[in-house]
N, C-alpha and C positions, 0 to 999 in steps of 0.2 A: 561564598559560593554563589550568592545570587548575586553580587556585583559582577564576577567573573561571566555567568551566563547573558547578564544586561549586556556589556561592554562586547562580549562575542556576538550577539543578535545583532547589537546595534552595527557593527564593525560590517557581517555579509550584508545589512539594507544598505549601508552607507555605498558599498559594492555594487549594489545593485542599481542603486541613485545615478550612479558615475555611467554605470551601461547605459542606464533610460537617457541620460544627458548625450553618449556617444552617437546612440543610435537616434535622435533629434537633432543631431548636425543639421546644418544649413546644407549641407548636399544633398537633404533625403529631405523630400516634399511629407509632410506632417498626414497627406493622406496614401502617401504609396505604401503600399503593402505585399510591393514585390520580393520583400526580404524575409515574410514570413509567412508560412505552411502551417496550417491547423484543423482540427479533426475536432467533432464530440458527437457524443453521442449517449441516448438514455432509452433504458426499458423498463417494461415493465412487464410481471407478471401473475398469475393468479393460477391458485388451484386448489378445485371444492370437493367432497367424497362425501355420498349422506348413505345412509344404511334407513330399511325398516330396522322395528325389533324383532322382526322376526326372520331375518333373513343367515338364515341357515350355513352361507358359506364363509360367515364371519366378517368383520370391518368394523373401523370405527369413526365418526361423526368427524370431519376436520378442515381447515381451513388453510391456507397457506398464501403469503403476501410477499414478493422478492422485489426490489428495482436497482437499478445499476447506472450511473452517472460519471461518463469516464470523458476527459479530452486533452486535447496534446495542442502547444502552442511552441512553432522554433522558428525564431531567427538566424538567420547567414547571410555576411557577408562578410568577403574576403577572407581573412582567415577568423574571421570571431564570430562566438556561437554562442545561443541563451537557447533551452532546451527546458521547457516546463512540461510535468504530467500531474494529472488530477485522477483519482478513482475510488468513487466514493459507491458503496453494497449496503443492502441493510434489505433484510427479509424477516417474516415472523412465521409462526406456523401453531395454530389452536385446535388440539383434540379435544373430542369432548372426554370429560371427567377430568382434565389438568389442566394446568398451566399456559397463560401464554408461554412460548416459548422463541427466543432467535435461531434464525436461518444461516442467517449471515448478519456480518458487522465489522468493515472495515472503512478508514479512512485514510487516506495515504497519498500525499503530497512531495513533489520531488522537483527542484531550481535546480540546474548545474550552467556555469557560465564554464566556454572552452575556446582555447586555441590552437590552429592546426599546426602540428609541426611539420607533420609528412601524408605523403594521399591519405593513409589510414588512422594516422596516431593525430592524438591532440592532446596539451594539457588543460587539467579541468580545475575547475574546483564547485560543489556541488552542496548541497542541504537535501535532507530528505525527514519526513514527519510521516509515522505512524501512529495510529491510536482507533479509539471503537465510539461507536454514539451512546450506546445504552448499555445498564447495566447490566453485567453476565451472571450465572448463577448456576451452583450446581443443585441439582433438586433431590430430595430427601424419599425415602423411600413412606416417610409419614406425612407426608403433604406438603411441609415444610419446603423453604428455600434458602443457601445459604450464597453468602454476596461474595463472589470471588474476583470480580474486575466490574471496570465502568469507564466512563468517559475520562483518560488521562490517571490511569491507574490500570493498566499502566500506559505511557505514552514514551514515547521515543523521538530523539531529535538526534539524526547524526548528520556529523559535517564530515568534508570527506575531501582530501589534495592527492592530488596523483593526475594520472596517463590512460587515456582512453585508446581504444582498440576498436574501430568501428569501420569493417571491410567491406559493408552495404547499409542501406538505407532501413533494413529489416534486424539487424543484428547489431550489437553494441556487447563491450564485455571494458567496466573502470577498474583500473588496479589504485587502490588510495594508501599506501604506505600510513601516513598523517590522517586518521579519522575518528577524533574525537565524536563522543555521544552520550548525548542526557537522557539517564531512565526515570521517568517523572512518575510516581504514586501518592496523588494528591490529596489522596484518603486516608487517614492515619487508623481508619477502621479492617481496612484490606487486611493487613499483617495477621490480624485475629484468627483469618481463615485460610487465609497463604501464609505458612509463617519464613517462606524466601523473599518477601517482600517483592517479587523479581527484581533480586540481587538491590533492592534499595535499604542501609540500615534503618534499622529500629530508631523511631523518631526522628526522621528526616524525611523530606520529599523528592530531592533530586540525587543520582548516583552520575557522578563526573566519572568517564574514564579517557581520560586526557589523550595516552599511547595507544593506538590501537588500530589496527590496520580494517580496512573494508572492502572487499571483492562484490562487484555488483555489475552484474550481466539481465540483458535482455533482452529478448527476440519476439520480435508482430510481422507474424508470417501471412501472407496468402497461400493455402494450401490447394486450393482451388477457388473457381471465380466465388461458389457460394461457402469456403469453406475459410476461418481465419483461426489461428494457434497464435497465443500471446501467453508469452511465461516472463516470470523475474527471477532471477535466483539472487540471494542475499549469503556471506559469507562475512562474518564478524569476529577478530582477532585480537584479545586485550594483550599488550606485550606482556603485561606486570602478571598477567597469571596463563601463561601461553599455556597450552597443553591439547591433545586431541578430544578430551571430555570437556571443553571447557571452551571451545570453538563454537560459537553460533550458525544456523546453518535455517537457511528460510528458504523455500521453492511455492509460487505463488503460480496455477496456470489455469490459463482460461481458453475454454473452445468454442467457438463460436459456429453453427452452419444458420445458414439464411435460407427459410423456404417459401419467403416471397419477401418480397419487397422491407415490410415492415412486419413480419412474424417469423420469429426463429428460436432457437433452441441453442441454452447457454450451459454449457458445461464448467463447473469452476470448482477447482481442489487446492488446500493450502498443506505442504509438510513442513511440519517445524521440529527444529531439534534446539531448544537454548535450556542448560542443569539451573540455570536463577529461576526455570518456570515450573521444570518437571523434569526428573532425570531421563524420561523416555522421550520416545517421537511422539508426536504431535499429528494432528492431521483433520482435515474436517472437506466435505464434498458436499457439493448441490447440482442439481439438475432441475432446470426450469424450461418451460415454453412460455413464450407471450409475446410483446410488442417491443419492438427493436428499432429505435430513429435514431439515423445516422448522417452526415451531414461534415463535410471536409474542402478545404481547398488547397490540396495535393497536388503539386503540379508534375 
């Protein structure tokens, strides 16, 4: 198993070696950067609630910390394309009499190299990496906490071959027939308290599922000059155990409006549905204001 995963890594760097080599031809001056468009952008936010004791209309003492570090890096030319995205969340939030607790906690990484076949279509092939920074926890009603996830426990690595669908600059939608994917739970303590290990066996760290298909769409809209809608939807298919309960199904979206410059208000919701985590839906929402720097050469 771990050769198989070596030998796979190694195989899309080696992939990717050969692009950084195409695109350093001798026809492309080593400082042009006409071939590629890139965006980032990072906030931050804060927000405090303090009560006397004696105030009458109720509250409680709390603290709350979000930031958001997102950017996009693509190259094009002619028909060949390198499409990278980064976006990395993480917030806390302290009442008094409990816990710290997380807001947010995502990390998520996505390479896809592509060729065009026609105005709209291209073929790709792609890597994408999910996982959390800290540990998660459900908390006890006696003060206690129990450890239900942490950094690469679980983690996800899926590779993903197929045909892109991209009819504007805002909208994309990959169909990958071929989308192998590693569920990695590098804690052999997790199981104790999940006992689906998400879908990893008992005594093992990584879950191969070699056949399996991947549907992966998304959309970074301007809705208005200060208003921006940016969703993912994720759609995961094992052939070996196809079924409609048994179908993955992830919707990731973020809103963003801008009420100056550098202060604006982020709205961000996650719906999951995967039976290896929980046979129900899933779901988790934040609403923040704070500082917003952003910074692109979009042409």
């Amino acid at each position: 198993m771990k050769k198989s995963l070596l030998v796979f890594t190694l195989t899309f760097f080696s992939f990717g070696l050969l692009m950084a080599q195409e695109i350093t031809q001798e026809d492309i001056s080593p400082l042009d950067t006409t071939y590629w468009e890139s965006s980032f952008s990072a906030g931050l936010n804060f927000n405090q609630a303090g009560f006397s004791s004696n105030w009458k209309a109720g509250g409680v003492n709390s603290v709350a910390f979000g930031s958001i570090v997102a950017g996009k890096a693509s190259y094009r030319k002619e028909k060949l394309s390198w499409d990278n995205e980064l976006e990395l969340l993480f917030g806390i939030v302290r009442n008094e009499g409990e816990q710290t607790r997380k807001s947010n906690d995502r990390i998520f990484l996505d390479s896809k190299l592509g060729y065009q076949l026609s105005e709209k279509w291209s073929s790709y092939f792609s890597m994408n990496y999910l996982t959390q920074f800290a540990a998660g926890y459900n908390f006890n009603d006696d003060g206690s906490r129990t450890l239900i996830s942490k950094f690469m426990a679980p983690g996800f690595l899926t590779s993903s071959l197929g045909f892109e669908f991209k009819p504007s600059n805002t909208f994309f939608l990959r169909i990958g027939p071929f989308s192998p994917r590693f569920t990695f739970v590098t804690d052999p303590e997790i199981i104790n308290n999940v006992p689906s290990n998400y879908g990893v066996l008992a005594g093992d760290q990584v879950r191969v599922e070699w056949l399996a298909m991947q549907v992966f769409a998304g959309l970074d809209k301007d809705l208005s000059e200060n208003l921006n809608l940016k969703s993912r939807y994720t759609m995961y298919a094992n052939y070996q155990t196809l079924s409609l309960e048994n179908i993955d199904h992830r919707l990731d979206l973020t809103i963003t409006a801008k009420i100056t410059n550098i202060i604006s208000v982020t709205l961000t919701g996650i719906g999951l549905y995967d039976i290896d985590q929980d046979p129900g839906v899933q779901y988790s929402q934040a609403l923040a204001l704070g500082i917003l720097y952003k910074v692109d050469n979009k042409k």
